[in-house]
GUDREN-983956 format. One record per residue (C-alpha): residue number from 1; residue in three letters; x, y, z. Coordinates in steps of 0.001 Angstrom, whole numbers, padded with zeros to 6 digits, m for minus. Layout:
  tordo  drenvo     east    north       up
    NUM     ALA        X        Y        Z
...
//
This chain:
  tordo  drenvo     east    north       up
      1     UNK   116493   115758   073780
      2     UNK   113691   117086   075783
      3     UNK   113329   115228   079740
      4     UNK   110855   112767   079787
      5     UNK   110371   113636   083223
      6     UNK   106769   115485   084605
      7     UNK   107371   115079   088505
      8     UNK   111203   115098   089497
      9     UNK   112642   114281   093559
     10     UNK   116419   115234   092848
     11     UNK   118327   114417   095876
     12     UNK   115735   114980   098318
     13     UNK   116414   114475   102062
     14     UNK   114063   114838   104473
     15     UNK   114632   115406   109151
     16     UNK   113158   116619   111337
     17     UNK   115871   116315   113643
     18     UNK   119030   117050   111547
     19     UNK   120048   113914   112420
     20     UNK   118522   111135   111267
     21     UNK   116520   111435   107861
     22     UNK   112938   110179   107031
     23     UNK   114084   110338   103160
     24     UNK   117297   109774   102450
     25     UNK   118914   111109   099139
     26     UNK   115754   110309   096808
     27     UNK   115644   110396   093379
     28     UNK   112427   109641   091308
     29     UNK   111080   110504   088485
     30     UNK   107446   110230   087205
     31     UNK   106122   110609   083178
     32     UNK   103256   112755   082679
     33     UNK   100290   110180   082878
     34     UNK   102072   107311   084637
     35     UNK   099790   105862   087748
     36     UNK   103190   105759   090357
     37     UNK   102472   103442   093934
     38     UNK   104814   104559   096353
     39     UNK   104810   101005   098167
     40     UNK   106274   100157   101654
     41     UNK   105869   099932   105153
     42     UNK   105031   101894   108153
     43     UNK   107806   103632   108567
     44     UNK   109760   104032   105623
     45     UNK   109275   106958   104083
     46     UNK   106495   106606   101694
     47     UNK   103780   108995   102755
     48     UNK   106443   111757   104084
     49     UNK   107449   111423   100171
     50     UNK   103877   112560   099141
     51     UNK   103645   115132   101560
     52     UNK   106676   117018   099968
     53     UNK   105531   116561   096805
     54     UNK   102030   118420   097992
     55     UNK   103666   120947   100297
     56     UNK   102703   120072   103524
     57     UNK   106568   119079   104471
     58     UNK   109599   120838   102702
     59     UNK   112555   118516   101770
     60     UNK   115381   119102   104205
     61     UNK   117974   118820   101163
     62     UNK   117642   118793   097623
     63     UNK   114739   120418   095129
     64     UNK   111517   119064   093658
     65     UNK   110204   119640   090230
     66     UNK   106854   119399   088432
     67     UNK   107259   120180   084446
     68     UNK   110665   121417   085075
     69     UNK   109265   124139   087413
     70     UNK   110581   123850   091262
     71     UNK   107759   123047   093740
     72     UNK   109675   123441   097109
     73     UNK   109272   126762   097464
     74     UNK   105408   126836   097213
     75     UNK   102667   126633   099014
     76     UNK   100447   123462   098640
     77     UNK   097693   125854   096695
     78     UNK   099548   126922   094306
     79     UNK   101035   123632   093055
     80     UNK   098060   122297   090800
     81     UNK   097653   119233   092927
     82     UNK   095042   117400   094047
     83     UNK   094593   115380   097424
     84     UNK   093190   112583   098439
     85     UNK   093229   110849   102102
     86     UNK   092655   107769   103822
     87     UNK   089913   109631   106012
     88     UNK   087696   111335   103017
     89     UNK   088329   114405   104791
     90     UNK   084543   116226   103863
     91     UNK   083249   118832   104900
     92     UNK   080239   117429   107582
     93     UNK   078630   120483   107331
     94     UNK   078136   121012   103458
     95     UNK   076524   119189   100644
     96     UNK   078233   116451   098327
     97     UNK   077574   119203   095519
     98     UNK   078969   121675   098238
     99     UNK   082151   119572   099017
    100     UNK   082752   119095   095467
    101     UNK   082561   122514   094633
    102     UNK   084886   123664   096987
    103     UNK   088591   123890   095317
    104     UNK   086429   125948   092797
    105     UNK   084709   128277   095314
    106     UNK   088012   128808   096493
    107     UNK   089526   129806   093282
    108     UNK   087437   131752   092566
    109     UNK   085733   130090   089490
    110     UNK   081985   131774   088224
    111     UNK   078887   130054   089911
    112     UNK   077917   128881   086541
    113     UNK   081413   127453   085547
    114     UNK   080902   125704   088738
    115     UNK   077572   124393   088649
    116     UNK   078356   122342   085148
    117     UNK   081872   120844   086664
    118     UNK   080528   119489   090117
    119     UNK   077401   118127   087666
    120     UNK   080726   116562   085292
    121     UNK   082685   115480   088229
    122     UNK   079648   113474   090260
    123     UNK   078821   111920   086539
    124     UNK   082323   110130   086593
    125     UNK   082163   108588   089826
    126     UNK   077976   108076   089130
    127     UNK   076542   109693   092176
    128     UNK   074908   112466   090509
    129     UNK   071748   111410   092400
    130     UNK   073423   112185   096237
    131     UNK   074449   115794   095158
    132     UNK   072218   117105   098188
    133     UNK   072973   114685   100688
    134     UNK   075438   115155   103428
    135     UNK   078512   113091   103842
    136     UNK   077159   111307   106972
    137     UNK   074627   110196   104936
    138     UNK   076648   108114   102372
    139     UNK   078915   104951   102833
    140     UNK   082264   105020   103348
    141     UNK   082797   103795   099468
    142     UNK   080606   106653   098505
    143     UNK   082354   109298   100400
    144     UNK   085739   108401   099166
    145     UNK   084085   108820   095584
    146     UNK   083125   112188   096264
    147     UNK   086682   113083   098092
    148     UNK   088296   111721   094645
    149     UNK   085642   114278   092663
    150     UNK   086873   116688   094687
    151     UNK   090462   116126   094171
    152     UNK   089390   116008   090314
    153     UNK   087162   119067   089636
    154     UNK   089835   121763   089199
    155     UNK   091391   119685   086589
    156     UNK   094874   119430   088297
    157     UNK   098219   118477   086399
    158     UNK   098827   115681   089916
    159     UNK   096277   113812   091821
    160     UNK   097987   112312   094872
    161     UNK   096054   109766   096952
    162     UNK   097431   108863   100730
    163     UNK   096466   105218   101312
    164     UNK   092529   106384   099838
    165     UNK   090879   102776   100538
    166     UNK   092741   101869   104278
    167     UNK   089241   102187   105640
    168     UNK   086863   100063   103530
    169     UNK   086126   096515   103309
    170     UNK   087843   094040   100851
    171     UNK   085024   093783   098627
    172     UNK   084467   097995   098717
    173     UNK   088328   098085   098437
    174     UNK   088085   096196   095273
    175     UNK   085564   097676   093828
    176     UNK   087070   101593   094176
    177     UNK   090420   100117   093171
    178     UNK   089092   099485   089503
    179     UNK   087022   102688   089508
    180     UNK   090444   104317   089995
    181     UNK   092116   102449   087408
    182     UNK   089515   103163   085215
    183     UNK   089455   107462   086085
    184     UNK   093092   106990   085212
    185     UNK   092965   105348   081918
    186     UNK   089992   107903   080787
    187     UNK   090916   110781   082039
    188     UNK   095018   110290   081264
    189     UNK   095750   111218   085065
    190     UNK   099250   111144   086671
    191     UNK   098397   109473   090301
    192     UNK   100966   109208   092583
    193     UNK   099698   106628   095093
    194     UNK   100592   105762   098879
    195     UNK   100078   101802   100345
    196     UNK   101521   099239   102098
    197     UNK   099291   096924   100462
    198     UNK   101526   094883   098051
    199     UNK   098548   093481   096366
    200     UNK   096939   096539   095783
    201     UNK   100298   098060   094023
    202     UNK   100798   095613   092133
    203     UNK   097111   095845   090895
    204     UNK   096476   099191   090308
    205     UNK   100392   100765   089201
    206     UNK   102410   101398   085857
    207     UNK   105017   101397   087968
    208     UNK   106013   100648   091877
    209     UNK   108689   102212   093887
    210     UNK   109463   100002   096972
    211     UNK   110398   102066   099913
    212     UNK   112567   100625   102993
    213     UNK   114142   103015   105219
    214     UNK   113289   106304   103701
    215     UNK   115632   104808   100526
    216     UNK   113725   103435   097530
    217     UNK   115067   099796   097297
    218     UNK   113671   099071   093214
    219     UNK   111306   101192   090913
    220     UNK   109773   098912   088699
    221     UNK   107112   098048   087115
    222     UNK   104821   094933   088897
    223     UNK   105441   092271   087168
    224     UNK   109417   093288   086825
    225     UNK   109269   093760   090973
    226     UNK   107356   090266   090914
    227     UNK   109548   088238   088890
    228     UNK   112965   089800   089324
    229     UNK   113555   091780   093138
    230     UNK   117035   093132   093484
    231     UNK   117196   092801   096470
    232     UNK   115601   090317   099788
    233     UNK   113909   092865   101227
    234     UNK   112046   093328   097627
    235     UNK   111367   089821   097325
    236     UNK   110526   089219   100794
    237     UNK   108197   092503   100885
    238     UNK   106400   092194   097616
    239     UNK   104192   088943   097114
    240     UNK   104385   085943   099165
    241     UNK   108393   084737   099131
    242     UNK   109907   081136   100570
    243     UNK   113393   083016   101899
    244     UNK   115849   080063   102508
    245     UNK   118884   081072   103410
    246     UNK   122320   079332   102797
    247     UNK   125825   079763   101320
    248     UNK   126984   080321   097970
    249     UNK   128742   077443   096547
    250     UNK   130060   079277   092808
    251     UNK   129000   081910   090412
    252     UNK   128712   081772   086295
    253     UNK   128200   083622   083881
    254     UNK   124163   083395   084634
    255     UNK   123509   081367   087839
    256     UNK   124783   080853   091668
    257     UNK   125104   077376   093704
    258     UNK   123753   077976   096866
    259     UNK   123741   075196   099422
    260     UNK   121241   074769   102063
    261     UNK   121016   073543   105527
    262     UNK   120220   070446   104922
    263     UNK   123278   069796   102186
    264     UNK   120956   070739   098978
    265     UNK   122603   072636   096275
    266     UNK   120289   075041   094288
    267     UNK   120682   076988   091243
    268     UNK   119474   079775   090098
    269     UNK   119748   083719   089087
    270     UNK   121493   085910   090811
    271     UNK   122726   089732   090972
    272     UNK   125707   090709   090026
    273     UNK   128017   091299   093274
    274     UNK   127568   088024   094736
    275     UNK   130457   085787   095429
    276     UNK   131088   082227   096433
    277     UNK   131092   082138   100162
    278     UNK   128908   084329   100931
    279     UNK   125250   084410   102846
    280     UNK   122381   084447   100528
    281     UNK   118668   084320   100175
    282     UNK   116654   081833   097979
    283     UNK   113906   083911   096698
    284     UNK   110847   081073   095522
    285     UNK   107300   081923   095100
    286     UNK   105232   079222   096478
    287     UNK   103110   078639   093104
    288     UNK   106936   078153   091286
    289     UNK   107248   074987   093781
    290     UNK   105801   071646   092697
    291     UNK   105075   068602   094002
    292     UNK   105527   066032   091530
    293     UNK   103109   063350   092809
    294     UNK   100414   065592   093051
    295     UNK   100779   067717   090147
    296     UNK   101863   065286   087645
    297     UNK   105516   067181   086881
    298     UNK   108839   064996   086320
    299     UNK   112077   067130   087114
    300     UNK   114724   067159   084710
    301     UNK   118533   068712   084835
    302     UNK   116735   072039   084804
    303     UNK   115054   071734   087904
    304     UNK   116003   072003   091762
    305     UNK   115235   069018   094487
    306     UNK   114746   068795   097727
    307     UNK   113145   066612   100605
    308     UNK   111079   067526   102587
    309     UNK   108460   066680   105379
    310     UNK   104930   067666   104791
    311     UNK   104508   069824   108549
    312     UNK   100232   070902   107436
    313     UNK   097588   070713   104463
    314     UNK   095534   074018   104258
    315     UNK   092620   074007   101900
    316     UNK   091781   077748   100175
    317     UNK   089448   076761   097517
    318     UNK   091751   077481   094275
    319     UNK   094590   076011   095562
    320     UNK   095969   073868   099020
    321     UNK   099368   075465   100773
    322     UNK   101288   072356   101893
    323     UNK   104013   073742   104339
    324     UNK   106740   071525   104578
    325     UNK   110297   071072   106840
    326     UNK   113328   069895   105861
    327     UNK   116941   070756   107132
    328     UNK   117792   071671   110406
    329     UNK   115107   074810   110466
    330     UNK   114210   075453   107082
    331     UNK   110145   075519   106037
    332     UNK   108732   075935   102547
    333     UNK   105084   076713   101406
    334     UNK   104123   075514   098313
    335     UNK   100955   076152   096157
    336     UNK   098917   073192   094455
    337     UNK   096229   074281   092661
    338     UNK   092718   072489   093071
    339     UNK   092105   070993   089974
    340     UNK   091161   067548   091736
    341     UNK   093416   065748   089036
    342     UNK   096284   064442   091212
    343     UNK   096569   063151   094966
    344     UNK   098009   065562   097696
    345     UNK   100154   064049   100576
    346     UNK   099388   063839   103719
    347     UNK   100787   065350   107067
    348     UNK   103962   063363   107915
    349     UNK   105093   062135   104570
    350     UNK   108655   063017   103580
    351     UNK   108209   064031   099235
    352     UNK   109871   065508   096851
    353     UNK   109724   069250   096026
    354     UNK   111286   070736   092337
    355     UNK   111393   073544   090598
    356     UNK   113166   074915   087641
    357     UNK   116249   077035   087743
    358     UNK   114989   079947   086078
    359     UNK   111740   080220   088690
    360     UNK   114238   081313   091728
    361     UNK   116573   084030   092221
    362     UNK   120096   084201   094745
    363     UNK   120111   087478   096723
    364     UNK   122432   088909   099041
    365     UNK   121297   088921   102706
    366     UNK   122432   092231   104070
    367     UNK   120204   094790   104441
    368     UNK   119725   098363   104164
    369     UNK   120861   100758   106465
    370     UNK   118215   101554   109301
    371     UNK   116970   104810   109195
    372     UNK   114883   105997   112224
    373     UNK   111489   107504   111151
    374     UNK   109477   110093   113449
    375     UNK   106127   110582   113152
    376     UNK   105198   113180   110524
    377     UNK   101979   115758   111439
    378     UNK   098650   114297   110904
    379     UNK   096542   114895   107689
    380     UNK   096140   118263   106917
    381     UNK   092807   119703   106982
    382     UNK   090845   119735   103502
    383     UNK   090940   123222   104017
    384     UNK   094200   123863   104147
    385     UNK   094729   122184   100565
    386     UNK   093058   125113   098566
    387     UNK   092544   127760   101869
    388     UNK   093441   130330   098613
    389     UNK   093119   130844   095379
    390     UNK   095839   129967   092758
    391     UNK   098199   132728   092479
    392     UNK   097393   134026   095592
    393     UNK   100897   134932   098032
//
């Protein structure tokens, strides 16, 4: 049976001190046509990942693999990859047709054969109209249109995009993340994609591989990540997360006790590898929490309870967040949504708060081992991305 595999990290470490490692033992794979977020914090590994994988870092251990060919032995031109940064990187000094044209130029492609795929390219993002302008003359949206055409126009096999919309305003941000999405679905593009924006991972990706650490702590797809993290730092890192802590209490077949501060015992799913007695995490998302006064609910044996003191009311227009106390330290946020049917409590009222089994998950506290990460070089140059021609040594 033939590996489903197209880009392959098979025990890849990565140090620049030969002491402590950046990546640590990674193994990933990516299908042909998959849109991949590599998703974390500063820090953990993420973007050094992606810079491997484009050959401006070599892995310290271990080999990487695009269509079962190695890639760690090349240089970043001749790996059929295309690049795009946070910072546009343009060319100031050419034309958008110009900047577009450029991974052609530089392979050498006829004038003609390069007129008709810069024409193509500027088409698909729909700024055929600014081929003449300069890149100072264009907003930061458009430019990071035309630094995806250029990543685009030689027709690579990988586009890889290094946190591509850091710089732009929510609304902008929004608006390129969908005109990605939609460049993938047309144009059947693998994208492997940098962030430490949850919400834009879990947005945009087939699939999301959460990096802590330089050690990927769950690949999954969003909704799996959402609903079911494997571990706290998972549930804690992606989405909003109400992390109580307490003991376990007992373990079944399907759900862990787990008693709180303030004497409440919880239940809910759990991984496997927890045992009665020890520490634990409560992983709740604050729209699985109800309040039954104000959202009409009545709890039955399949739901949690707890009391607790309403601490603040905060209005957001879809919803309020009521964060509450109870317990010795504990706090809980909770989502109501603003459908003006039901009365919210006020500040200083001690209410009821429920939820059903099935909406919370029991995860073991410990974390990860700390890896310490240093500073990888800055973004290479657009030049250096396609300085030569394919094939050239």
């Amino acid at each position: 049976m033939s590996n489903p595999s197209f880009i392959s990290f098979s025990g890849v470490s990565k140090s620049y001190d030969g002491a402590n490692y950046v990546v640590d033992d990674l193994n990933l794979d990516v299908r042909k046509g998959e849109f991949l977020s590599l998703l974390g914090p500063s820090g953990s590994g993420k973007t050094t990942t992606l810079m491997m994988l484009a050959g401006f870092e070599s892995p310290t251990q271990g080999e990487i693999r695009l269509d079962g060919k190695r890639l760690d032995d090349k240089p970043p031109h001749q790996r059929d990859i295309g690049m795009v940064f946070q910072n546009y990187a343009l060319f100031p000094h050419l034309t958008i047709a110009e900047n577009v044209a450029f991974p052609l130029s530089v392979r050498r492609v006829s004038r003609g054969e390069q007129k008709m795929r810069v024409k193509r390219a500027l088409d698909m993002i729909e700024l055929p109209h600014l081929a003449n302008r300069r890149p100072a003359q264009l907003s930061g949206g458009q430019q990071q249109r035309v630094a995806l055409a250029r990543a685009l126009v030689f027709e690579p096999s990988v586009v890889l995009m290094d946190e591509p919309l850091g710089a732009l305003d929510k609304r902008l941000r929004e608006t390129m993340q969908y005109e990605i999405m939609r460049l993938h679905r047309e144009l059947g593009l693998t994208i492997v994609y940098v962030t430490h924006d949850q919400a834009e991972a879990l947005t945009m990706s087939d699939r999301v591989a959460v990096f802590s650490d330089g050690r990927i702590q769950q690949a999954a797809t969003p909704s799996e990540l959402y609903e079911n993290a494997q571990n706290a730092f998972v549930a804690n890192f992606v989405g909003e997360n109400n992390g109580l802590t307490g003991r376990v209490v007992s373990c079944d077949d399907k759900w862990a006790t787990l008693a709180l501060s303030d004497g409440s015992m919880i239940r809910g799913r759990y991984e496997q590898g927890l045992r009665a007695g020890d520490q634990a995490m409560l992983a709740l998302r604050p729209e699985r929490a109800h309040i039954p006064g104000a959202e009409g609910l009545q709890p039955d044996e399949h739901h949690n309870v707890v009391r607790a003191r309403v601490e603040e009311l905060v209005y957001c227009g879809d919803h309020h967040r009521v964060h509450l106390k109870f317990g010795s330290h504990d706090s809980l946020v909770v989502k109501v949504p603003n459908t003006q049917r039901h009365a919210l409590p006020s500040s200083g009222d001690t209410i009821e708060v429920v939820w059903r089994h099935d909406d919370c998950k029991i995860l073991a506290v410990s974390a990860p081992p700390r890896a310490i990460e240093i500073n990888s070089p800055a973004t290479p140059s657009p030049s250096l991305i396609t300085t030569a021609p394919a094939g050239a040594n």
